[in-house]
N, C-alpha and C positions, 0 to 999 in steps of 0.2 A: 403588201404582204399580209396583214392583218386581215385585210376582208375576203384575199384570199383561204384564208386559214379558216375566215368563220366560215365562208361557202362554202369551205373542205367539209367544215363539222357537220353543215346542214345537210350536204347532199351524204355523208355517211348516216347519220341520223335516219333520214329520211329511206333510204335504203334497210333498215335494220328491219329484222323479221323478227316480230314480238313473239308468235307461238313459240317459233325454231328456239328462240333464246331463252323461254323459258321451261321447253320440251329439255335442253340441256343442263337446265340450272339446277344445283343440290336444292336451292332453297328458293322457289321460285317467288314467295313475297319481298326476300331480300331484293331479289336482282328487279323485280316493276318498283322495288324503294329507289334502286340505285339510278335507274334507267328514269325515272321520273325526277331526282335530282338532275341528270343529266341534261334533260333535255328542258327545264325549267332555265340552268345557267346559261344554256348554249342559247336560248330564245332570250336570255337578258342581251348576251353578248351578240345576239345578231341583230338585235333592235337598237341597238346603241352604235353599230357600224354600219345597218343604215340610217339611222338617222345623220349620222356623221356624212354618208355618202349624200345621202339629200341633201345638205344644208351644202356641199361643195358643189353637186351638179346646180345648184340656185345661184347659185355664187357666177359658175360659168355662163350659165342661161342671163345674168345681168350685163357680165363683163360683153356677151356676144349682142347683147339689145344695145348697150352701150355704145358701142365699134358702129352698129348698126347703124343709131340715127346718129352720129358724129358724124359717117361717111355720106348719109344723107346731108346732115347742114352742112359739109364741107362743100358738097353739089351744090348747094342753093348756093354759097356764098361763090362756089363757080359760075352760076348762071350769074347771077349778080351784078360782080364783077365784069363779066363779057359784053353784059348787055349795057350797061357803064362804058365799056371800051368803044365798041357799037357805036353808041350816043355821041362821044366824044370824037370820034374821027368823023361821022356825018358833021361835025360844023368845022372841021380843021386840024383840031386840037388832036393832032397825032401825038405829039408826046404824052399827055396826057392819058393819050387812047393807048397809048406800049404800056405805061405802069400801070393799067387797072387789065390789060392782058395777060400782063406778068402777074398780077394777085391772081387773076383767075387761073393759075396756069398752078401757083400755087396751092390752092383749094384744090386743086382738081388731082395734084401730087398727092397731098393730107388723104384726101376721098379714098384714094385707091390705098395708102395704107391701112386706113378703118377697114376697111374693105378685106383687105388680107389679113388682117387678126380677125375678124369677124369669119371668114373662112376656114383659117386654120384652129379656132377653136369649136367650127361645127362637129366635126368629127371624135372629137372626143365627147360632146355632150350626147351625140348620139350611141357612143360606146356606154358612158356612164348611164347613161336611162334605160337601157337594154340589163346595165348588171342590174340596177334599184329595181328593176321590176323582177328580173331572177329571185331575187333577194327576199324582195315579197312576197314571191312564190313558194318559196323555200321557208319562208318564215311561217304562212300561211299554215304550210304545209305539217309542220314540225308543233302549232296548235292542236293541229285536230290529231294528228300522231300524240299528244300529251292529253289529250282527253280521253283516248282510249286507251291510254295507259293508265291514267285514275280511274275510268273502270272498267278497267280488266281488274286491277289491284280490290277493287272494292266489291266485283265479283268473288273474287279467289278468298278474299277475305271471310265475306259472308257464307262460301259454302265451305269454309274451314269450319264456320262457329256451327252450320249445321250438322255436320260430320260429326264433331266433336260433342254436341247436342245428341247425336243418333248413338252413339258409342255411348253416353252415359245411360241414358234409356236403355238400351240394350243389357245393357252390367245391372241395372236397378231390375229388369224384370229377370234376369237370368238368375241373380240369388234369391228368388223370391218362388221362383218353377216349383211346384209342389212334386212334378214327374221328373225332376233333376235328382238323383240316387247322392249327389254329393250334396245336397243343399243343407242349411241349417233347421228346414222344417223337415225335411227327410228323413235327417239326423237322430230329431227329438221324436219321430214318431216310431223311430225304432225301438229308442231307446223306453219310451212307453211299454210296446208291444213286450219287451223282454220283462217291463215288471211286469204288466198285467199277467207273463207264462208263471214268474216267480211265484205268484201270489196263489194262482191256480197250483202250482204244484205243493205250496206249503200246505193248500187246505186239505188236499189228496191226502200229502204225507200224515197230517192229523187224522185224519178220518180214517187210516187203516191201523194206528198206533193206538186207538181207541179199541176199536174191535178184539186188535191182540188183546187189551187186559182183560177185555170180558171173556175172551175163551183160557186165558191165565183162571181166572177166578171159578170159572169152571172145573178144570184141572185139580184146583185145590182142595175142591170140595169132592170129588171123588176119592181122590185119595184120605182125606180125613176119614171118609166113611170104610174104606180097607183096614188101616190101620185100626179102626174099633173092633174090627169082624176080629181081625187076628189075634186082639187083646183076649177076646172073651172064648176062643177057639182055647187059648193056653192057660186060663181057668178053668174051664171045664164049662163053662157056663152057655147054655145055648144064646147064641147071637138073635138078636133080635130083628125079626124078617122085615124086609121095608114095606111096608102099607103099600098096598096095590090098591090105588081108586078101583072102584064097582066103575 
């Protein structure tokens, strides 16, 4: 039942569709973590059930060589014997010649039991060498399925770190775009543009608040010079004409 069960594991193992299962998976590094424990245990456990399986088919293969030449020297010890009996009735000696018939008769009994355990266990050793080499196959098999699982996993791996490489690059040039309207140098070179207007605009605002006092001071002095006309108009006294340059 056990080797049963591990040949179940192997031959579902071996069947399993890596892409499919990981085309399905949320998390597909978890599931080549899981699928590679998996099939690391199942290759302990199928190597320790054959080994187990070989050391029983050895086991058989001795008991049947065993059977084997015991049913052979039970024949020799049947010829043996016979030819003993032979011997013995050519010079008389028939009683003689009956008991060493009877031995061969015996040997030759023994013979054909080795002989039928050696039979009845061929069939099974030929069964069990058929599974060990399945086994093999399957075990073989369930190797190189575990090696393209470590790299598949060490592909998926490396192009996670590059991905995730490409993404930081990305975000480092992306706040850095001089032509990004959001950026922090964007930002600061608006916020420039708006003093460099302030600055321009203060110096305008100076520069016509100037001009006013000079046409104020202007004003002032015309009027001073009315107010004396009128002085001298309500004395009687002739006002005094303003010098006209030649």
């Amino acid at each position: 039942m056990a080797k049963q069960s591990i040949f179940g594991r192997i031959s579902t193992l071996m069947k399993a569709n890596i892409n499919a299962l990981l085309d399905s998976a949320e998390d597909p590094q978890k599931m080549l973590d899981q699928l590679v424990r998996d099939y690391t245990n199942s290759i302990a456990d199928a190597e320790s059930a054959i080994a187990e399986t070989i050391g029983n088919l050895r086991l058989l293969e001795r008991d049947h060589q065993e059977d084997a030449q015991a049913a052979a020297e039970w024949g020799n010890k049947a010829l043996a014997a016979s030819r003993k009996a032979d011997e013995l009735r050519t010079t008389g000696n028939t009683t003689d010649a009956d008991k060493f018939d009877n031995l061969a008769k015996i040997a030759l009994q023994r013979q054909i039991s080795e002989e039928n355990e050696a039979k009845a266990i061929a069939p099974t050793i030929a069964t069990q060498n058929e599974v060990v080499d399945k086994l093999k196959e399957g075990l073989n098999g369930m190797k190189q399925k575990l090696e393209q699982l470590k790299a598949k996993r060490s592909e998926l791996l490396a192009r996670a770190k590059t991905a995730e490489a490409q993404n930081k690059v990305h975000d480092a040039v992306k706040s850095i775009d001089v032509l990004d309207p959001t950026s922090e140098l964007g930002r600061f070179e608006d916020k420039v543009r708006r003093q460099e207007a302030l600055a321009a605009g203060k110096q305008e605002l100076a520069a016509s608040t100037l001009d006013a006092q000079f046409n104020a001071l202007e004003d002032v002095g015309e009027l001073t010079e009315v107010e004396a006309r009128l002085a001298a108009l309500k004395t009687g006294a002739a006002p005094a004409p303003a010098s006209i340059e030649q």
